[in-house]
C-alpha positions in Angstrom: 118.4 -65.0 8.7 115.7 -64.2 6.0 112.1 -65.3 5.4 110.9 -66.9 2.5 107.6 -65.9 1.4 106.4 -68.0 -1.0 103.6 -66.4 -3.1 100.6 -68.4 -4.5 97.5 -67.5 -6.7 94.4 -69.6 -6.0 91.8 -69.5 -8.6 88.4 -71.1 -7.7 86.0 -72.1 -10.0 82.2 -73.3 -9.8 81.8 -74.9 -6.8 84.5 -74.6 -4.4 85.9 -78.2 -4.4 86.8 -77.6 -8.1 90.3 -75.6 -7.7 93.5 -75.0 -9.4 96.3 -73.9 -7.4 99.7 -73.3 -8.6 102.7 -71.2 -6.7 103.6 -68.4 -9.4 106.8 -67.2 -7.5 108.8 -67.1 -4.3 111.0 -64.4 -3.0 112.9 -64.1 -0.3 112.7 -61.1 2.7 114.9 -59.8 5.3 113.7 -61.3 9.0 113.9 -57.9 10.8 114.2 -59.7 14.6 117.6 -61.7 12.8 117.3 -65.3 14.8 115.0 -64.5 17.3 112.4 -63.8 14.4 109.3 -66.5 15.2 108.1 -66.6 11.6 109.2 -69.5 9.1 107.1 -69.2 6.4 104.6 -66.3 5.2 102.3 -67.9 2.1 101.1 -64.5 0.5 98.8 -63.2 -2.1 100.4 -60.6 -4.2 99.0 -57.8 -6.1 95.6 -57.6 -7.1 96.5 -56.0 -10.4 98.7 -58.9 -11.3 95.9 -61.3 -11.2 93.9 -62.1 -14.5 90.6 -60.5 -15.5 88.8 -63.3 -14.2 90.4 -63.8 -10.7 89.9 -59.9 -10.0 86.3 -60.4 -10.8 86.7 -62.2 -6.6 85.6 -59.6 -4.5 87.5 -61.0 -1.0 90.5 -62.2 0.2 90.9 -64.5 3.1 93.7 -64.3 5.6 94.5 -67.2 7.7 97.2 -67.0 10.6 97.9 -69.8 12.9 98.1 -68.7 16.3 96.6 -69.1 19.8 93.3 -67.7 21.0 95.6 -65.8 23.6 97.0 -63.7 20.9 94.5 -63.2 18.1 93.0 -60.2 19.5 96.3 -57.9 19.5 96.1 -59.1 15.6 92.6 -58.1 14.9 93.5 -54.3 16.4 96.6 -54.7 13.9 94.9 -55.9 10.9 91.6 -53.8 11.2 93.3 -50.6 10.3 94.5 -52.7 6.8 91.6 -52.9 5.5 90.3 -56.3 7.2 86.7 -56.1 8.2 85.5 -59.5 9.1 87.2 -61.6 11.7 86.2 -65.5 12.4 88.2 -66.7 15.6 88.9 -69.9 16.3 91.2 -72.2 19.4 93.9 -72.3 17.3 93.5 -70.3 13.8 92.6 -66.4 13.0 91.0 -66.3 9.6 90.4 -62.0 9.0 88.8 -60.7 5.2 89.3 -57.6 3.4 87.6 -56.7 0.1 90.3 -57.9 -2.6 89.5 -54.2 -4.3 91.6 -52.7 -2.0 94.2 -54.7 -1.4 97.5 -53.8 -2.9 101.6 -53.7 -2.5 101.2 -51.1 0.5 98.7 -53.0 2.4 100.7 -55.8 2.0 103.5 -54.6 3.3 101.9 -53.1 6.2 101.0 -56.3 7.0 104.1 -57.7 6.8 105.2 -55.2 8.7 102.7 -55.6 11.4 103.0 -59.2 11.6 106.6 -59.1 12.0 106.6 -56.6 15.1 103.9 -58.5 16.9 106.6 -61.5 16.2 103.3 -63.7 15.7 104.5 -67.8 14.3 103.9 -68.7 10.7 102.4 -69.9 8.6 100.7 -67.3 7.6 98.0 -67.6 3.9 96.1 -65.1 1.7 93.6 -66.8 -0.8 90.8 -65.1 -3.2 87.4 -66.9 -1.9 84.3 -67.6 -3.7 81.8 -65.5 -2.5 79.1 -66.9 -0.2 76.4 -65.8 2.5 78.5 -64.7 5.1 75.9 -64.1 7.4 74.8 -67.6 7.1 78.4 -68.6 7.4 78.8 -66.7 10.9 75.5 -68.1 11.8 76.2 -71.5 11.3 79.3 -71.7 14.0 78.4 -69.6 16.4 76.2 -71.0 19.3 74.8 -70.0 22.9 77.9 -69.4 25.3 77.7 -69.5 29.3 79.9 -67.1 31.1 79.4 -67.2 35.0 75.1 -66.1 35.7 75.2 -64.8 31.8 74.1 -66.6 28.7 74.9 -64.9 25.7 73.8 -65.9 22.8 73.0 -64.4 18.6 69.3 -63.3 18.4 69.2 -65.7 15.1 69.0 -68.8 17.9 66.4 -69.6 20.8 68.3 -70.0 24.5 68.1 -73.6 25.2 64.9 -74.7 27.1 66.8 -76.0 30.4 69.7 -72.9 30.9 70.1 -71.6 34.1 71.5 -68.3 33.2 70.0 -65.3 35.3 70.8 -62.4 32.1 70.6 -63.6 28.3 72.4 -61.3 26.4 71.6 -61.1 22.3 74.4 -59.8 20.9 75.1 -59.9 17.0 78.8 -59.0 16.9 79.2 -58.0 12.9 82.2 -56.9 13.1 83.2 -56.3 16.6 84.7 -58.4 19.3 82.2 -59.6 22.1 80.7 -62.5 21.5 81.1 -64.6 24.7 83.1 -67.0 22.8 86.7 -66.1 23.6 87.8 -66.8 26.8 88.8 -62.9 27.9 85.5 -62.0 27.4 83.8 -64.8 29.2 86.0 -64.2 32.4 85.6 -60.2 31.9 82.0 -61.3 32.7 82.1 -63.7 35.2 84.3 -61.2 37.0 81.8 -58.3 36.7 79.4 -60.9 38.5 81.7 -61.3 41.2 81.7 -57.3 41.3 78.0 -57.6 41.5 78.0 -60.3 44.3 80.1 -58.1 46.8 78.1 -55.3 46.5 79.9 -53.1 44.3 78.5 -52.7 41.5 74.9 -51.3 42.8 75.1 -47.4 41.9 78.6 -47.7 40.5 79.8 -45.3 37.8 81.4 -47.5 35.0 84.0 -47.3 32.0 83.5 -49.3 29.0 87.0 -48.9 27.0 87.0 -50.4 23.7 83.3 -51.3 23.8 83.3 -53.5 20.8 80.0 -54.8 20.9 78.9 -53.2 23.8 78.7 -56.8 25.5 80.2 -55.7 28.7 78.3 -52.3 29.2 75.4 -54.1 28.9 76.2 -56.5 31.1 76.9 -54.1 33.9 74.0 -52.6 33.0 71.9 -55.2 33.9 73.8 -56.3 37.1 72.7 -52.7 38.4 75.2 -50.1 37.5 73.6 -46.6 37.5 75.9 -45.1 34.4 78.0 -47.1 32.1 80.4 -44.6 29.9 81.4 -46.9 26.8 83.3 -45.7 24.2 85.6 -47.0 21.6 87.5 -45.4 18.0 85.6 -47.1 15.5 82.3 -45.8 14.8 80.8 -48.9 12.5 81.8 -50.3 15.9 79.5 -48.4 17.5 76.9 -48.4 15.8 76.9 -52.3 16.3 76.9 -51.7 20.5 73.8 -49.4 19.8 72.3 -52.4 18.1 73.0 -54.7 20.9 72.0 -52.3 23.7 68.5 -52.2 21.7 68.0 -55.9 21.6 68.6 -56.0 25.0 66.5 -53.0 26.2 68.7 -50.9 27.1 68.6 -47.4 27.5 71.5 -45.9 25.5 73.3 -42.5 24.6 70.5 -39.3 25.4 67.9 -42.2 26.1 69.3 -41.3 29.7 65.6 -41.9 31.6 67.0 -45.6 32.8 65.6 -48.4 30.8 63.2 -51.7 31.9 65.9 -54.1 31.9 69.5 -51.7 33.4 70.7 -48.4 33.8 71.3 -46.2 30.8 74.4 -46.3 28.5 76.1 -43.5 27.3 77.9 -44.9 23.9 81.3 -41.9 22.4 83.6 -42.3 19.5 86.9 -41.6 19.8 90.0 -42.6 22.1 90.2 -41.7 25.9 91.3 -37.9 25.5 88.2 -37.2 23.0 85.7 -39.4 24.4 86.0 -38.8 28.2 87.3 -35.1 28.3 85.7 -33.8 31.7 84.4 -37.1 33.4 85.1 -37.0 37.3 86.1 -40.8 37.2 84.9 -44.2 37.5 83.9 -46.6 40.2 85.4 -49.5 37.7 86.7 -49.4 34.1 86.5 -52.4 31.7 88.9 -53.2 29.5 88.8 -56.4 27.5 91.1 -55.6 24.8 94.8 -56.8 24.2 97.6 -53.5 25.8 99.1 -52.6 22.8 95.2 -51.6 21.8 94.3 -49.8 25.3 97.8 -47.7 25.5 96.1 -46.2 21.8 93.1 -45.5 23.7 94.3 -44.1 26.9 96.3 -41.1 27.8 100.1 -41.1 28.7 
């Protein structure tokens, strides 16, 4: 059984609603998982080079996968190391950017290759897109979020008058996951309350992997815990959670004196072995990212 991948080059001019699309070529691929394969159709950008003066003159490429919330975080860990910086996550649809500079045969093939052993469904687009504010962009969709006694929220909005949260978490996610907004996240907290209600949390010693925005250390920060060891591989990553852990005044990294809001944060780079060499453990380790991500981070 083969995949057809039908290849399309997307030229936008002026404003956005004034396009011109037109399918240049289609080819057909081998589907490596024979029958059992899950994609139909891939819809992909080729070759930067190919493209006219004036289309390389676009500076970003959007990806846009179909696919369940359930799943789109195993896809960021696999995109991110292609080149894909920016990730907007939605109920049904994954849309992920990477600077069109970059982007070439190999990273498409990667991809294709990536794709293909996560068996993710189809159909799958690439498109040039005219460049806007992105911050804006991000801004505009992204709203205050209740998760169990938390409200998390962007700093670039006010928490509404009549919430009932007990913690309001700012976290700016740039381009890490933790925003409150996906549903792992949200019971990741709501679970770390129920930690705090029993008692267990008071004192406790506790393992961030895969920190992302740092939501979750600073979470059990404020519920009381008296270290929180967070670390995670990428460190643009990081310096995000240090970000967040400011905004919400906490103490982080040699700040180790405690902090007015939460116990201090210690924020590593690197993967288990490199970032927690001679720790002698954990009263509870958090880790709200997808397996084939945590088995990178952890040792054998």
């Amino acid at each position: 059984m083969n995949v057809r991948v039908q290849v399309e080059r997307e030229r936008d001019i002026g404003e956005e609603n004034s396009r011109e699309r037109k399918t240049q070529e289609s080819t057909t691929v081998p589907n490596h998982f024979g029958d059992r394969g899950r994609f139909t159709k891939l819809h992909i950008l080729l070759l930067h080079s190919r493209l006219p003066a004036a289309f390389r003159l676009v500076s970003t490429l959007e990806l846009t996968l179909r696919v369940a919330a359930p799943d789109q975080e195993r896809l960021i860990a696999a995109l991110r190391p292609l080149g894909f910086e920016r990730f907007w996550q939605e109920e049904r649809r994954l849309r992920a950017y990477v600077p069109a500079a970059g982007w070439g045969e190999r990273e498409r093939e990667q991809m294709e290759t990536q794709l293909r052993a996560l068996e993710v469904e189809g159909p799958l687009t690439i498109r040039p897109v005219v460049e806007k504010n992105w911050n804006a962009h991000w801004e505009a969709g992204l709203a205050p979020v209740d998760a169990g006694p938390f409200l998390v929220k962007p700093t670039h909005t006010e928490a509404p008058a009549d919430h009932e949260a007990r913690f309001v978490l700012d976290i700016d996610p740039e381009m890490s996951f933790g925003t409150g907004h996906h549903a792992s996240t949200r019971l990741a907290l709501r679970l770390l309350a129920a930690a705090h209600e029993a008692g267990d949390l008071r004192g406790a010693r506790v393992l961030d992997a895969g920190t992302g925005t740092g939501i979750l250390a600073i979470a059990a920060a404020r519920l009381g815990a008296a270290r929180v060891l967070a670390f995670d591989t990428d460190a643009r990553v990081l310096d995000n959670a240090r970000q967040n852990l400011a905004r919400n005044g906490i103490a982080a990294e040699s700040e180790r004196g405690g902090s007015e809001r939460g116990g201090p944060v210690e924020l590593r780079a690197g993967a288990f072995a490199e970032a927690v060499p001679d720790e002698d453990g954990f009263d509870l380790v958090l880790a709200n990212i997808n397996r084939g991500a945590l088995s990178g981070l952890l040792p054998a």
